[in-house]
KEKOLSE-447813 format. One line per 10 residues: their letters; for each residue z, x, y negated of C-alpha. Coordinates in steps of 0.5 Angstrom, whole numbers, plus 500, padded with zeros to 3 digits. Each point is the difference from the previous one (the first is absolute). Layout:
a> Z:X:Y  ... $
//
This chain:
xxxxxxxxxx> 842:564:254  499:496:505  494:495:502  501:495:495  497:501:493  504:503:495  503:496:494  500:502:493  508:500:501  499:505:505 $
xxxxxxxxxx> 495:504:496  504:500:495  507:502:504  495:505:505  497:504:492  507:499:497  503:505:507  494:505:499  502:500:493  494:497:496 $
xxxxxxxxxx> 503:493:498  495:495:498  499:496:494  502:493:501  492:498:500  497:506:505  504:497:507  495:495:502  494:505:498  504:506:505 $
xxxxxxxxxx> 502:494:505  492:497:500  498:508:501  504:502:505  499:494:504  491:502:500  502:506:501  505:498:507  494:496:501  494:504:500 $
xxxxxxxxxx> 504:506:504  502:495:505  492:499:502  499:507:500  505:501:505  497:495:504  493:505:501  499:503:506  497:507:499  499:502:507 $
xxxxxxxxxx> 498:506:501  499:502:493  501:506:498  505:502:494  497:501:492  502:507:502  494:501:506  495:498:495  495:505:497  495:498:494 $
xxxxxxxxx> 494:502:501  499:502:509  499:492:500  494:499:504  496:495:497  496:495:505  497:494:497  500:497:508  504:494:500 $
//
């Protein structure tokens, strides 16, 4: 896909490939999904982490709890 939003035609096509044809009215619906989700991924990926470790380095409960700001 590229980064132009997907169609209900090609929504239609790309479900149809993976083997899950839609009903004549569901294509908009998945077109209008996947376009949000395309674009709520995109300002995700423009985040800077740094030098944040991955969720795997995190431990619950050896956190320090300090108030000071």
């Amino acid at each position: 896909m590229s980064a132009a939003e997907l169609t209900p035609p090609e929504a239609a096509l790309w479900a149809d490939r993976a083997g899950l044809p839609l009903p004549a009215d569901r294509p908009a619906a998945v077109a209008a999904t996947a376009n949000h989700i395309h674009a709520v991924v995109a300002v995700l990926r423009e985040l800077d982490f740094g030098d944040t470790p991955p969720a795997a380095a995190y431990r619950a409960g050896e956190e320090m709890h300090d108030a000071a700001v």
